[in-house]
N, C-alpha and C positions, 0 to 999 in steps of 0.2 A: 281178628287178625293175629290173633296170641301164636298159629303156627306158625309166622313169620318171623314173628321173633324167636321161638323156641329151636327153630332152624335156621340159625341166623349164620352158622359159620358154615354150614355144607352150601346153602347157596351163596353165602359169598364167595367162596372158594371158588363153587362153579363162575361166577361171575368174572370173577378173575382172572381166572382161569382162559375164555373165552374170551377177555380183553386182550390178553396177553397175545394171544394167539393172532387177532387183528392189531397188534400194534395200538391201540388202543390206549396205553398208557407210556406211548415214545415221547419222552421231553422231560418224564417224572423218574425220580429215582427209585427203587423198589420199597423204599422206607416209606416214601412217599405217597406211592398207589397204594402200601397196604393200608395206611393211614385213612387216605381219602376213602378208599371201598367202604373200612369202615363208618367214617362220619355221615356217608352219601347213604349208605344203607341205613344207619341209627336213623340219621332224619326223615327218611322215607316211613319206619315204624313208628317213626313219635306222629307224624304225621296224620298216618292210618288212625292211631292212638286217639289224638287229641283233637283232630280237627284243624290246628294249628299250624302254620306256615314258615314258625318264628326261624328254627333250625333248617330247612330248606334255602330260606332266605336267605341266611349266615352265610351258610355252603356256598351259593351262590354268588355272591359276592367275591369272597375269597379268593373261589374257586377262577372266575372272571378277570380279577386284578393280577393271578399269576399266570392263568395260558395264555392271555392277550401277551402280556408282559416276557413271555417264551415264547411268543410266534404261536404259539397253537390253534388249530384253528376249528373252527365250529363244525366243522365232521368230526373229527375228534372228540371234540368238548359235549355234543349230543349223543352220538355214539358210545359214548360210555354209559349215559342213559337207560339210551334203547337198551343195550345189553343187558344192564341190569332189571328193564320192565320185564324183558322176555324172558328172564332166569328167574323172577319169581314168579310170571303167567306160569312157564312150563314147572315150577316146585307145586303152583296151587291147583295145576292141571294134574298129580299124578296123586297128590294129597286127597284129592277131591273124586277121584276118576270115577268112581264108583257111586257118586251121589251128584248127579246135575243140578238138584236146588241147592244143595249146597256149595257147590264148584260156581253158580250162578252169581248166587247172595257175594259170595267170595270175588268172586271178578267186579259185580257191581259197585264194592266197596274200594276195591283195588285201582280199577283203570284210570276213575276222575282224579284220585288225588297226585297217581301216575303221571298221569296227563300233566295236572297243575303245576306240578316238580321241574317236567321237563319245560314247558312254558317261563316258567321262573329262573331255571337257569338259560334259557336260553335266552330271555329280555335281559338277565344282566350281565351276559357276553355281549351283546350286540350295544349296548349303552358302556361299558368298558370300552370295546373296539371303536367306539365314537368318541368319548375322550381321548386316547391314546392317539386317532388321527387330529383331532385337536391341538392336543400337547405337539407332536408334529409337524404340522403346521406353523404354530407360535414359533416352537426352537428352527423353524426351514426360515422365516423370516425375520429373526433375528441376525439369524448368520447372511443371511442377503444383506441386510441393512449396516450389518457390521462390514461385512464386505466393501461395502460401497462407501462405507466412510472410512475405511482405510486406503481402497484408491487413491481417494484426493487427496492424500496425505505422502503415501509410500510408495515404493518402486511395486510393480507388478509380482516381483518374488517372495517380497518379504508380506503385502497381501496375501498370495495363494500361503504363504507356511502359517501364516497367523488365523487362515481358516480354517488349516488342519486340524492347528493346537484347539480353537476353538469348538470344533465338529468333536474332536477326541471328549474334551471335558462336559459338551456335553450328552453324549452315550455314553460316559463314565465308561470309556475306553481306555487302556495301557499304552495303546500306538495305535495309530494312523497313516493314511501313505493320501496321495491325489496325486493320476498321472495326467497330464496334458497331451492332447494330438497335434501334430504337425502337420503342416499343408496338404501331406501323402494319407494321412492316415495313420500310421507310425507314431509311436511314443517320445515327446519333442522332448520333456522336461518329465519329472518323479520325484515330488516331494513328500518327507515322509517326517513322522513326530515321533519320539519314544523308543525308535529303532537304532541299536548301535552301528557301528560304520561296521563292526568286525560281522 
């Protein structure tokens, strides 16, 4: 797999290149996706290289704990992947074109641990995206319960703004608003944290 590395920046480029193009890399700053291309590609050769999982793993994780954490979502987070299996099939496809045992050897070596990468990040988006509704859930019942034991304490107005403030700090929000309906439908009441009158 030594061609893969040896042509390691015309297919990432192309890779990139064709993320780019699908949106592929919306939510990351360009600093960002050229970063990750390369860590996601290095690990994919050390991979081939060693046999070894350790740097996929890493990636993975990471990579998990920030798209969950940006909304991104698992078409995205695979699809960046895909894209990249298919930019080096099609590199060991035109390297090889000429020799079928060779292009063969080469696919046989490439596809499983292909395979194993995408598997790996995909279990630890989908285990990130299960904590994160966890965490969730805890902070949705937290503010219920704080809710409720400020009722029986406060006037109704000074509850809804103490959930705002509450809900704001925690999404490590700037400002917050909660509007209320009225009997029609229509907005009765707008209470808001962080936002000036002006």
């Amino acid at each position: 797999m030594a061609f893969l590395r040896e042509e390691r920046e015309a297919i990432r480029q192309a890779w990139m290149a064709e993320m780019t193009k699908r949106g592929l890399f919306k939510g990351l700053t360009p600093e960002e996706a050229e970063a990750e291309s390369a860590v996601v590609y290095d690990a994919l050769v050390e991979c081939l290289e060693t046999g070894r999982y350790h740097s996929a793993q890493a990636y993975a994780q990471d990579m998990a704990e920030r798209d969950v954490f940006r909304g991104i979502g698992a078409k995205q987070v695979i699809g960046r992947l895909l894209v990249l299996r298919d930019a080096c099939g099609r590199a060991l496809h035109a390297r090889f074109n000429r020799q079928p045992k060779a292009l063969q050897r080469a696919l046989d070596l490439y596809e499983p641990v292909m395979n194993r990468i995408l598997t790996i990040v995909a279990m630890a988006f989908l285990q990130e995206r299960e904590r994160a509704v966890g965490r969730g859930r805890e902070q949705l019942g937290a503010l219920v319960e704080a809710g409720m034991t400020l009722t029986a304490e406060r006037s109704p107005e000074s509850v809804l703004q103490r959930i705002v403030e509450v809900a704001c700090r925690l999404l490590d929000a700037r400002y917050g608003a909660l509007g209320i309906l009225d009997g029609q439908g229509g907005l009765g009441q707008f209470i808001t944290t962080g936002i000036s009158e002006e």
